[in-house]
C-alpha positions in Angstrom: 23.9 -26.6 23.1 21.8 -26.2 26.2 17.6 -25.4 25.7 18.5 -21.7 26.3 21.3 -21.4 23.6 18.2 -22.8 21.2 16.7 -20.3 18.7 13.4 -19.5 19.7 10.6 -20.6 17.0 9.0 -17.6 15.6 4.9 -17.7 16.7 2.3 -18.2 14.7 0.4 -14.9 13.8 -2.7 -15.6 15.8 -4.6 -17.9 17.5 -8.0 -19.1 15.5 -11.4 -17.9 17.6 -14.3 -19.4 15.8 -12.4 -20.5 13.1 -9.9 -23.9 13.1 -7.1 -24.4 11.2 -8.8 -26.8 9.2 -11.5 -24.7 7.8 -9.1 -21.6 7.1 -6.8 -24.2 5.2 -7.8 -23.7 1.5 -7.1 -26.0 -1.2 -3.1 -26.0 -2.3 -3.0 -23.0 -5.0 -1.1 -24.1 -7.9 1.8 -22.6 -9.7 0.4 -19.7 -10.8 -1.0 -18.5 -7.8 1.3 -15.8 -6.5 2.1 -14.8 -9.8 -1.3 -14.3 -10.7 -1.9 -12.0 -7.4 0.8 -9.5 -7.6 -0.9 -8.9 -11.4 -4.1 -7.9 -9.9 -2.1 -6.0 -7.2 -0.5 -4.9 -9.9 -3.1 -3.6 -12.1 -5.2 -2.5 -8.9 -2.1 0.1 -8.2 -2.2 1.2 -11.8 -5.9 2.0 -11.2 -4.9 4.2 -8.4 -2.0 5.4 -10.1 -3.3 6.5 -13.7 -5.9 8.3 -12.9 -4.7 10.0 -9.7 -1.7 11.2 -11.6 -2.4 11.9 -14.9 -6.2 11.8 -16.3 -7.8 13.7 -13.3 -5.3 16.3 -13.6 -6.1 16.4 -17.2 -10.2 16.5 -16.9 -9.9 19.0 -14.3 -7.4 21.6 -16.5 -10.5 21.1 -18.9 -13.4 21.6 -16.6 -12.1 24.0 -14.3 -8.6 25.9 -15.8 -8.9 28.3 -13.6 -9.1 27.2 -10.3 -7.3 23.7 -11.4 -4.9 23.7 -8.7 -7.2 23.5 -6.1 -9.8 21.7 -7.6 -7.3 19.0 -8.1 -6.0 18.7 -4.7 -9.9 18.7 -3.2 -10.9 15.4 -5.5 -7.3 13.9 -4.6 -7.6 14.8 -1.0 -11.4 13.4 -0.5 -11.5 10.4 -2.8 -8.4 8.5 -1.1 -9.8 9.4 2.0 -13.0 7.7 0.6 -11.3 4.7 -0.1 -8.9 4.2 2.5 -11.9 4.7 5.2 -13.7 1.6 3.5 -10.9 -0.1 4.0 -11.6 -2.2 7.6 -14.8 -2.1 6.6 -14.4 -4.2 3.1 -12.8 -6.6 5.2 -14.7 -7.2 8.1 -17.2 -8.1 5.6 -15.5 -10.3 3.5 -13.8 -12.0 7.0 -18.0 -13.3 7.5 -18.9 -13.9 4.5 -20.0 -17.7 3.5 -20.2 -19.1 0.0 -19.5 -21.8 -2.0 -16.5 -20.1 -3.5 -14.8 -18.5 0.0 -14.9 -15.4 1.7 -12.5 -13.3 -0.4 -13.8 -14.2 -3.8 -17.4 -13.0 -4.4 -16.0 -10.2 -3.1 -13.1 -9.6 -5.5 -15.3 -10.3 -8.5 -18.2 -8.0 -7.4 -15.7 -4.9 -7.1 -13.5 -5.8 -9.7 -16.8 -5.6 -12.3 -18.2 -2.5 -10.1 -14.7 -0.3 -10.2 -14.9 -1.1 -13.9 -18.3 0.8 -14.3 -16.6 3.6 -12.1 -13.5 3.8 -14.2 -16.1 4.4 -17.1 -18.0 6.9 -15.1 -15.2 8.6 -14.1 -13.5 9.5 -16.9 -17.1 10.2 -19.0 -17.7 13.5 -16.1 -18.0 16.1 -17.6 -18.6 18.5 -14.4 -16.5 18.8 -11.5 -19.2 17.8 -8.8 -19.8 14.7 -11.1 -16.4 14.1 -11.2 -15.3 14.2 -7.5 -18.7 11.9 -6.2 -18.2 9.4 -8.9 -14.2 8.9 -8.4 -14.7 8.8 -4.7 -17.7 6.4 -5.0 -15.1 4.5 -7.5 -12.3 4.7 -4.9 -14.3 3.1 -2.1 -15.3 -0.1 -4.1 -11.4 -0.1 -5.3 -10.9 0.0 -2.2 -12.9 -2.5 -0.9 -11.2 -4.5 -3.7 -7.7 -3.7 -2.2 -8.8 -4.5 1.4 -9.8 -8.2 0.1 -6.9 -8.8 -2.2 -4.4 -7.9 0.8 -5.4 -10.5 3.1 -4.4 -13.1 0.8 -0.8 -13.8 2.3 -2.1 -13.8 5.9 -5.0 -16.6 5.3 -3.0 -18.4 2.6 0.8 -18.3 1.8 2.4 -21.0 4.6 4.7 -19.1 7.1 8.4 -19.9 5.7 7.0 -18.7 2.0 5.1 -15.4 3.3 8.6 -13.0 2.7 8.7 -14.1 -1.1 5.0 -13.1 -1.0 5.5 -9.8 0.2 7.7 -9.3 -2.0 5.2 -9.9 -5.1 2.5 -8.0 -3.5 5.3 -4.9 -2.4 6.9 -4.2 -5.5 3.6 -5.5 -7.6 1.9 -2.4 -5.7 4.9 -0.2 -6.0 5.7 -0.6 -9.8 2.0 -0.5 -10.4 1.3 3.0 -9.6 4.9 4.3 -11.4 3.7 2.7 -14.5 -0.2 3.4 -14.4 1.0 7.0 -14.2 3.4 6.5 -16.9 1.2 5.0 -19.2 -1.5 7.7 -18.6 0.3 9.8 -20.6 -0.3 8.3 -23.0 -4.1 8.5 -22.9 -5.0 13.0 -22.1 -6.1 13.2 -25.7 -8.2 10.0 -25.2 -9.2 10.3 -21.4 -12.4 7.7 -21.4 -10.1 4.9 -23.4 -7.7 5.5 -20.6 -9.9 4.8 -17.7 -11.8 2.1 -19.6 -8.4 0.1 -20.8 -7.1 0.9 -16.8 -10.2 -1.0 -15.4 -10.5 -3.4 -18.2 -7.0 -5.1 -17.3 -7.7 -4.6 -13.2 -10.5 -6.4 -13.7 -9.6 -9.1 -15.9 -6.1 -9.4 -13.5 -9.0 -9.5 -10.1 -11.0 -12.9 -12.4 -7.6 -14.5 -13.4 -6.8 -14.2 -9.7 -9.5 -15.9 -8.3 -9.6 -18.7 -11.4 -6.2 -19.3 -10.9 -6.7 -19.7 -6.8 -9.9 -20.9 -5.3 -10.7 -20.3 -2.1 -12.2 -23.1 -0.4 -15.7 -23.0 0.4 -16.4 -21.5 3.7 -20.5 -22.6 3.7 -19.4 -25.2 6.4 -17.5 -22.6 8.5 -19.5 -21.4 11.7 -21.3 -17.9 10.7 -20.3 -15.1 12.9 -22.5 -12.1 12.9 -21.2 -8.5 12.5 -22.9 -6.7 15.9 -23.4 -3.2 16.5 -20.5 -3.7 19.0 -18.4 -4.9 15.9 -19.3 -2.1 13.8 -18.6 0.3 16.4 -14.8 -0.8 16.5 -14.4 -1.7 12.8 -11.4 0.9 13.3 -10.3 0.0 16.4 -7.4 -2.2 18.0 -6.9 -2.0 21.9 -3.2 -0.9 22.2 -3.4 -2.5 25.7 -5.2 -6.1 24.5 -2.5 -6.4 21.5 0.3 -4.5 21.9 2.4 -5.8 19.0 -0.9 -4.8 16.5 -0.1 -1.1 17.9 3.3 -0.7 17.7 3.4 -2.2 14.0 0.4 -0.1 12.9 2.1 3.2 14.6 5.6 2.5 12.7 3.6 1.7 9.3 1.8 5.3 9.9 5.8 7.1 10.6 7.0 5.0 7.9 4.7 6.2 5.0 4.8 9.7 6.4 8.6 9.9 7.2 9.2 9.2 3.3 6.2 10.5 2.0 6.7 14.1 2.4 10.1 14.1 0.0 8.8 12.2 -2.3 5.5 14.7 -3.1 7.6 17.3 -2.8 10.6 15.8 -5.5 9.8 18.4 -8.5 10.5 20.8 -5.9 13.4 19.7 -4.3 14.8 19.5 -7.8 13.8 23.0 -9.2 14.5 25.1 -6.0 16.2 23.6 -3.6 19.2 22.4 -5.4 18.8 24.1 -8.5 18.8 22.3 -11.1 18.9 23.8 -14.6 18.2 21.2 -17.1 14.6 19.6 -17.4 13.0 19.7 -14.0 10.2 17.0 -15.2 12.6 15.3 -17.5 15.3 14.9 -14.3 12.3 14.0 -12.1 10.9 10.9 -14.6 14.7 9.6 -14.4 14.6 9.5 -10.4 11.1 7.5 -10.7 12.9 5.2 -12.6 15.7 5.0 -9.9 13.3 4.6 -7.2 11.9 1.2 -9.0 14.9 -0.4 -10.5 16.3 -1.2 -6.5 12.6 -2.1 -5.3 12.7 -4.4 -8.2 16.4 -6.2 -7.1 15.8 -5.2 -3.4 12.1 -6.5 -2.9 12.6 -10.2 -3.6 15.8 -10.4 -2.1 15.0 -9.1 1.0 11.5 -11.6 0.6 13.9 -14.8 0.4 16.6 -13.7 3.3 13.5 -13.0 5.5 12.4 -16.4 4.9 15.3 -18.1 5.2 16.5 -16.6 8.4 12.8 -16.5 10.1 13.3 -13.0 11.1 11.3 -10.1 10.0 12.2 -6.9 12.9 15.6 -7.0 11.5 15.1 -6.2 8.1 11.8 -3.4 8.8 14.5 -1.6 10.9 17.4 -1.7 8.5 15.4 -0.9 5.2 14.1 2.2 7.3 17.5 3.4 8.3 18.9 3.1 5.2 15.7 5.4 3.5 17.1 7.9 6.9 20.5 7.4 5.2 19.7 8.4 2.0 17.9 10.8 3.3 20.9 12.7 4.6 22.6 12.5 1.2 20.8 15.4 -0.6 20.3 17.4 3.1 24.4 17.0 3.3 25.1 17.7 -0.5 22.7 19.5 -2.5 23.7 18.2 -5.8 22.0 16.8 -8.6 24.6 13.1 -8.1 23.3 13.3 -4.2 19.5 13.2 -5.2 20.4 9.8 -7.6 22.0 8.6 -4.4 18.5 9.5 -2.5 16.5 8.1 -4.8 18.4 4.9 -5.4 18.8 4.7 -1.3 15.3 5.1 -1.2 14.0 2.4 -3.5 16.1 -0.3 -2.2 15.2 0.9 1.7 11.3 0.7 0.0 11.8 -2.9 -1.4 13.3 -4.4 1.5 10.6 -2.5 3.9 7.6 -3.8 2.4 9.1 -7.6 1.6 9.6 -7.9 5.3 6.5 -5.5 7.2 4.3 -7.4 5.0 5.1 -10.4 6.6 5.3 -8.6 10.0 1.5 -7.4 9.6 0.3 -10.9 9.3 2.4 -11.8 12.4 0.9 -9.8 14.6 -3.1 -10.2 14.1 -5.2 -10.0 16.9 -7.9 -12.7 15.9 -8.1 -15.2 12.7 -12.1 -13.9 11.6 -10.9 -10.7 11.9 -7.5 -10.7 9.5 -9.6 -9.0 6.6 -10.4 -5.9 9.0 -7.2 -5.6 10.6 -5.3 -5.9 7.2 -7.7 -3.2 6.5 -6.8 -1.0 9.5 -2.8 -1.7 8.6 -3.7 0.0 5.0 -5.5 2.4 6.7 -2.8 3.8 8.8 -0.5 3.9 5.3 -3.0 5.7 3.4 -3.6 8.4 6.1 -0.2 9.0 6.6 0.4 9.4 2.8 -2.6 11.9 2.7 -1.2 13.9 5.3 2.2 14.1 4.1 1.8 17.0 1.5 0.4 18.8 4.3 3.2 18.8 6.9 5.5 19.1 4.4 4.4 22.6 2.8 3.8 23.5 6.2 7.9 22.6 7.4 9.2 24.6 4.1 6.7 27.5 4.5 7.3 28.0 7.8 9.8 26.3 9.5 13.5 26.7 7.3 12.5 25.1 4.1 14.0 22.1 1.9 16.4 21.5 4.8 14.1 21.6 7.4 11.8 19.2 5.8 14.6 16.6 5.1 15.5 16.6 8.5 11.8 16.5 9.7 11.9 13.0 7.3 14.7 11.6 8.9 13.5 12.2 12.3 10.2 10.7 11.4 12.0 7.5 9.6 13.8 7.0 12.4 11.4 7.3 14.5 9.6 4.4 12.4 12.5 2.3 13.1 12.4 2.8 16.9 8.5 1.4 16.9 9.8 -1.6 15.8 11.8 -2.3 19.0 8.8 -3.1 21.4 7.6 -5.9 18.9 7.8 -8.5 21.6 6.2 -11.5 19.7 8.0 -11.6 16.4 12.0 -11.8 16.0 
């Protein structure tokens, strides 16, 4: 075999700045590390997932039956904005921050205890101004808390180990919201115990977390300041300086919006567009469950081939054509067996994506003391995308040929997502 027939070693995700290897090393977590993160992501998602779905819709049909419709979709709209803005900025922090107990952890125990007292003041409103300013105020310290759980595989989890990783933290996040919303239910007579028992068990999951995994102590590491200049481009990532950041960031922001727009838009596609004539809500809670049951077999799968094989463009590109694919079941064949076959399509393709783009992310980091705000800037571009999709969908079936239309917008955008992937120069 001659040097050029040799596989080419996959590159490290960044070269350390002011930071060596040495001080970013942490003590080796033990067992029950990983396991112990994707609960808090876990129970971090639920947060999200509970209240957006369920107990805010049920406080506002109280507070404001009249207008609830709208008044829903303005504290939806402003608090995840809220939160996913924080984001980079959570994590620039936390990337300088010096203690005895690491850079991540004071952090995840402040906001842990903090979104606690939101959850409580959140679900005690009992106006709708009160309500939208303190579950966007509770939004952006979860979210803070999310930007300093993420960065967890990129400073920790050893290379060959980070697809199994994503994998926890993927379908940890994905289940997470399903089931916070599903257990919400559970709580509209009870709203306040719902909220509490959400941010009880977030927070509890956040301490575990951090018991289980100490961080190293970072009061030897070399302080670096956050400037005015820093500030000023907490969300910012020259396309030119890092190409590989931009092209990764742009295919996360298609990605979330290619699928997002079908997914919101589900109870619709199943009432009107192919006309089903059973129970709409009671056919939609079955394809939820079809969407998690592949993510479940899919996500860790996908985690250990990545790993094995040292390649991580592959399997981004294939889990997005395949959520294309499915997408072309329903638009094909309107039938009630063709949207199981999207569904199912799509949870695998959504397993798969986020095993192997979480590893990408980390691959692909401009600076070591800055992997806190870029991992912030990657959930940033997810979140906005999400936001949006609603948006562009109503607006493609209002006005541009309906449920058809906007499947096909989807697949063009998916496979557009794929097609980002390509330039990726310095990761296989």
């Amino acid at each position: 075999m001659t040097a050029a027939d040799q596989p080419r070693p996959e590159r490290e995700p960044y070269t350390t700045m002011t930071l060596t290897t040495e001080q970013l090393a942490p003590p080796r977590p033990g067992r029950g590390a990983l396991p112990s993160y994707a609960l808090a992501m876990f129970t971090l998602s639920a947060c999200f997932g509970a209240p957006g779905g369920v107990l805010i819709a049920v406080q506002v049909a109280e507070l404001a039956p009249d207008d609830k419709v709208q008044v829903f979709g303005l504290i939806s709209a402003v608090s995840a904005l809220a939160g996913a803005l924080v984001s980079p900025i959570g994590g620039a922090l936390s990337d300088r921050t010096r203690s005895r107990f690491g850079k991540r952890a004071p952090w995840i125990v402040a906001t842990a205890l903090i979104g606690l007292l939101g959850m409580a003041g959140s679900g005690a409103a009992r106006s709708v101004p009160v309500l939208l300013i303190v579950w966007s105020l509770t939004n952006v310290v979860l979210g803070v808390l999310q930007a300093v759980l993420t960065p967890y595989i990129a400073d920790r989890v050893p290379l060959g180990k980070r697809g199994r990783a994503s994998a926890y933290q993927g379908v940890a996040w994905l289940t997470g919201n399903t089931v916070g919303m599903a257990l919400a239910s559970q709580f509209t007579l009870s709203v306040l115990t719902g909220y509490l028992l959400f941010g009880a068990v977030a927070a509890a999951a956040a301490l575990l977390f951090v018991f289980v995994a100490p961080e190293r102590s970072t009061l030897d590491v070399e302080r670096v300041p956050l400037t005015l200049r820093d500030l000023r481009k907490l969300h910012w990532v020259s396309p030119r300086r890092h190409p590989d950041f931009a092209w990764v960031f742009a295919a996360r922001a298609l990605f979330h919006l290619g699928y997002g727009g079908p997914l919101y838009f589900l109870f619709y596609l199943v009432e009107d567009y192919i006309g089903y004539q059973g129970d709409v809500a009671e056919a939609v809670a079955i394809l939820a469950l079809l969407i998690a049951a592949p993510t479940l077999l899919a996500g860790p799968l996908t985690g250990l081939l990545t790993d094995r094989s040292g390649r991580r463009k592959p399997y981004v590109i294939a889990s997005t054509a395949l959520m294309c694919a499915g997408t072309a079941v329903p638009l094909i064949w309107p039938t009630w067996p063709a949207m199981v076959v999207f569904v199912m399509m799509l949870g695998f393709g959504l397993g798969g994506y986020f095993s192997s783009d979480g590893v990408l992310m980390t691959l692909v980091l401009p600076r070591a003391e800055d992997t806190g705000k870029d991992m912030g800037l990657f959930l940033l571009s997810g979140y906005v995308a999400l936001a949006i999709s609603p948006f562009y969908a109503s607006l493609v079936v209002t006005h541009l040929g309906g449920y058809p239309a906007l499947l096909m917008t989807s697949m063009t955008i998916l496979a557009l997502a794929a097609v980002a992937i390509l330039p990726v120069r310095g990761v296989r």
